[in-house]
N, C-alpha and C positions, 0 to 999 in steps of 0.2 A: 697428454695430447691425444686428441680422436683421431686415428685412422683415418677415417674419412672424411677430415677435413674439419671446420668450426661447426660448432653447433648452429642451429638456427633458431633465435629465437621467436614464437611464435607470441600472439595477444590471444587472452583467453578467448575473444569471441571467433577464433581463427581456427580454435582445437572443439571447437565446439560442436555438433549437431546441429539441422536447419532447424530443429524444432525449439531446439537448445538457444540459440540465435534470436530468436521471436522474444526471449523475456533480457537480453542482451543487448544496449544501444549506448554509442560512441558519443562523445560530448557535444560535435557536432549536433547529432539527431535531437540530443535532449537540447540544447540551446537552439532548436527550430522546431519548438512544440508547433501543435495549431493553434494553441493559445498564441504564443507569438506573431505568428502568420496573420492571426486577426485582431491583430495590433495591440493585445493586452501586454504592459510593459516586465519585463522581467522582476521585476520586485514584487508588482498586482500576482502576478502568475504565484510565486515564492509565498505570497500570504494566504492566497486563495489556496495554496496546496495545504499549509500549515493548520490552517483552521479548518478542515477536511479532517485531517488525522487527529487532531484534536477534540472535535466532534466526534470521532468516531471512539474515541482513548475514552472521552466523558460518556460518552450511551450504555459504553460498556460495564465502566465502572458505577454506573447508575443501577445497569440493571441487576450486576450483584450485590447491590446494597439493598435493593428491594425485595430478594432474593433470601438475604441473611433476616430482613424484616418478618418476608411470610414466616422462616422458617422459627422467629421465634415467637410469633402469634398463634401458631399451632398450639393448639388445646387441645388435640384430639389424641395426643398420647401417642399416635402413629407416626413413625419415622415419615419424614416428606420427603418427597426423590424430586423438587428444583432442585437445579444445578446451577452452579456458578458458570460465566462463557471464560476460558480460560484467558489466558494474556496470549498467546498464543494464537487464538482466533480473532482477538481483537488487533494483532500485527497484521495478521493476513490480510485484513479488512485493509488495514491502511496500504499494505502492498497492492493488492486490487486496487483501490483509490486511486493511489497513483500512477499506475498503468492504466488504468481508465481513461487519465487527462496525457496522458502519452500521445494518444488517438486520436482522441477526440479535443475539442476547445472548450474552454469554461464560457464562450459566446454561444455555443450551440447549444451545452447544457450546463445549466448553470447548477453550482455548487451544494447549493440549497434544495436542490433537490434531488441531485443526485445520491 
């Protein structure tokens, strides 16, 4: 038993920092994107998000296949320094992604070209 009484339990976004807080948003917030707001329906929103990360999962895995291509086109004897984009960078890409559409609406900017 605590001396001082019961614990309190705290939600992660409560122990957090303000800065901490900015990448941290309640189900409320995400179920009132702007997407919603400008009348795109939750499922439109859910696909347009899906095929975003998906695009971004296929560029990546594209570019190191082109990647593995030059490197075994080289004739020149000399070790080649392309690099592969790790999986790693191609997650963040999709974390970015969808923090992006947190903000903003897929009406203001659309997918395709973001």
């Amino acid at each position: 038993m605590n001396p001082n009484g019961p614990l309190k339990r705290s939600s992660p976004r409560e122990r957090c920092t303000s800065d901490q807080r900015k990448w941290l948003m309640t189900k409320s917030e995400l179920s009132d994107s702007p997407s919603r707001r400008d009348g795109i329906t939750p499922s439109q929103e859910e696909a347009y998000r899906r095929q975003g990360v998906e695009w971004i999962s296929a560029t990546g895995n594209e570019i190191n296949a082109r990647m593995v291509e030059m490197q075994k086109k080289s004739t020149s004897g000399k070790k080649t320094y392309a690099t592969n984009i790790s999986a790693h960078s191609v997650y963040a890409g999709g974390v970015y992604y969808q923090r992006f559409y947190t903000r903003y609406s897929y009406k203001e900017f659309d997918n395709r070209v973001v």
